[in-house]
C-alpha positions as CSV (number, residue, x, y, z in Angstrom):
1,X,39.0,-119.7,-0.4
2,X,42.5,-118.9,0.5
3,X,42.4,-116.0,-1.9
4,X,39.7,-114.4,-0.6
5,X,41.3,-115.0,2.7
6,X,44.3,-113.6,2.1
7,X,43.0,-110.9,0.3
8,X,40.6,-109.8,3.6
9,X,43.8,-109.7,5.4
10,X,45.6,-107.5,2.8
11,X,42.7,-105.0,3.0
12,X,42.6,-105.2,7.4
13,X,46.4,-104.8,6.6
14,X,45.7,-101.8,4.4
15,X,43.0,-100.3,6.8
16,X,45.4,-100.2,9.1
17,X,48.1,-98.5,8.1
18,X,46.2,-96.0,6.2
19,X,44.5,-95.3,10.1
20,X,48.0,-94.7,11.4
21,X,48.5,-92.5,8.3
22,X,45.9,-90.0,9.3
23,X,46.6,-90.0,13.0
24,X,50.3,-89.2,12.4
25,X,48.6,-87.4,10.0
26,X,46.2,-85.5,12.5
27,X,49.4,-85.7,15.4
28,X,51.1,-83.5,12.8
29,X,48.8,-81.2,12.1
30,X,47.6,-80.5,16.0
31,X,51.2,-79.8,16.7
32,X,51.9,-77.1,14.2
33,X,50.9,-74.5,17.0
34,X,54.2,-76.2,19.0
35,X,57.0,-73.3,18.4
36,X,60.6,-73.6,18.2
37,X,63.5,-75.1,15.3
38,X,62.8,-78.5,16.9
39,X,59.5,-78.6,16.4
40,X,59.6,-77.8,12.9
41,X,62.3,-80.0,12.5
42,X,60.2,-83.1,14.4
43,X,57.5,-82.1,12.5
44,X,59.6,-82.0,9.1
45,X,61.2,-85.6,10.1
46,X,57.6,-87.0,11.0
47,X,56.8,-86.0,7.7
48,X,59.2,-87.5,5.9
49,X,59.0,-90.8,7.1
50,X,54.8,-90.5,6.2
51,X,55.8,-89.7,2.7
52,X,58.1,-92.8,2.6
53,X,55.9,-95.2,4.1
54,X,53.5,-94.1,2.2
55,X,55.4,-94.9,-1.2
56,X,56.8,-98.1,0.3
57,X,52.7,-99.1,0.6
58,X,52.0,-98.3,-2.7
59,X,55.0,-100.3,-4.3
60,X,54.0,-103.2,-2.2
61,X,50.3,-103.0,-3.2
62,X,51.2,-102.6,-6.8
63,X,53.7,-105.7,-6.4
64,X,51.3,-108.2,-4.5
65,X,48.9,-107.1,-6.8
66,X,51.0,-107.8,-10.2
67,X,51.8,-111.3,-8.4
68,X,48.4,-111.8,-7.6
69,X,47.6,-111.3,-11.0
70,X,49.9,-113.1,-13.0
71,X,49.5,-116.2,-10.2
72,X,45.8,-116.2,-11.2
73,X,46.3,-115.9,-15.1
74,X,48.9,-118.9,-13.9
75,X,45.8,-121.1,-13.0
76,X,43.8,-120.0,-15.5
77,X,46.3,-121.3,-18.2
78,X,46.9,-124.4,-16.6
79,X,43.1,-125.7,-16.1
80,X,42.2,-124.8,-19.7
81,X,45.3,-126.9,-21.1
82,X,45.1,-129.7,-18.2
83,X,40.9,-129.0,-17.4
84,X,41.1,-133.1,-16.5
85,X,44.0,-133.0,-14.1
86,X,42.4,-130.0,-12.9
87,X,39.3,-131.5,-12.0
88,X,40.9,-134.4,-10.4
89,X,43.6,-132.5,-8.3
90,X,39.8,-130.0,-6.7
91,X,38.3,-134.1,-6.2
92,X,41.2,-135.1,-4.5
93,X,41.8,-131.8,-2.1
94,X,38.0,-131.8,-1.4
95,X,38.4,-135.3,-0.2
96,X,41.1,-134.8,1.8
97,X,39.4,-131.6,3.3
98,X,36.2,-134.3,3.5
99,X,38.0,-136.5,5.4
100,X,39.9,-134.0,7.6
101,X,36.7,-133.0,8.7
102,X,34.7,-136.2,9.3
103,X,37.4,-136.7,11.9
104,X,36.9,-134.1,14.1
């Protein structure tokens, strides 16, 4: 539950920022009619940054999802040697979730 959770927020997160991408994007482009050494040197600047914010998004994709990955081949490894423990830590959290619940 928290995964998938988390991972609908990475993807909002990822919607996002790939939105501002293209309006930059679209801001660069409608102002390429703008004359002048400051323009091109805004526009230049603007992007720049676009390129680098771009790389920094795919570094920190590719890290959350390496993380991601080896947290899950983590779990995987742990129920199959401990599938008893396993079973008895999911009772116990659904219980307390139960009895967090039957309180409200």
């Amino acid at each position: 539950m928290a995964s998938k959770s988390a991972k609908t927020a990475q993807d909002i997160l990822m919607a996002d920022f790939q939105a501002l991408v293209r309006d930059t994007e679209k801001l660069l482009a409608d102002t390429a009619n703008l004359a002048g050494d400051q323009a091109d040197e805004l526009r230049g600047q603007i992007h720049e940054r676009l390129q680098q914010a771009r790389d920094s998004l795919q570094e920190t994709q590719e890290s959350v999802r390496e993380r991601g990955q080896a947290a899950l081949g983590t779990a995987e490894e742990y129920v199959q040697e401990n599938p008893w423990q396993a079973i008895g830590i999911a009772a116990g959290v659904g219980l307390l979730i139960g009895l967090l619940a039957s309180r409200r």
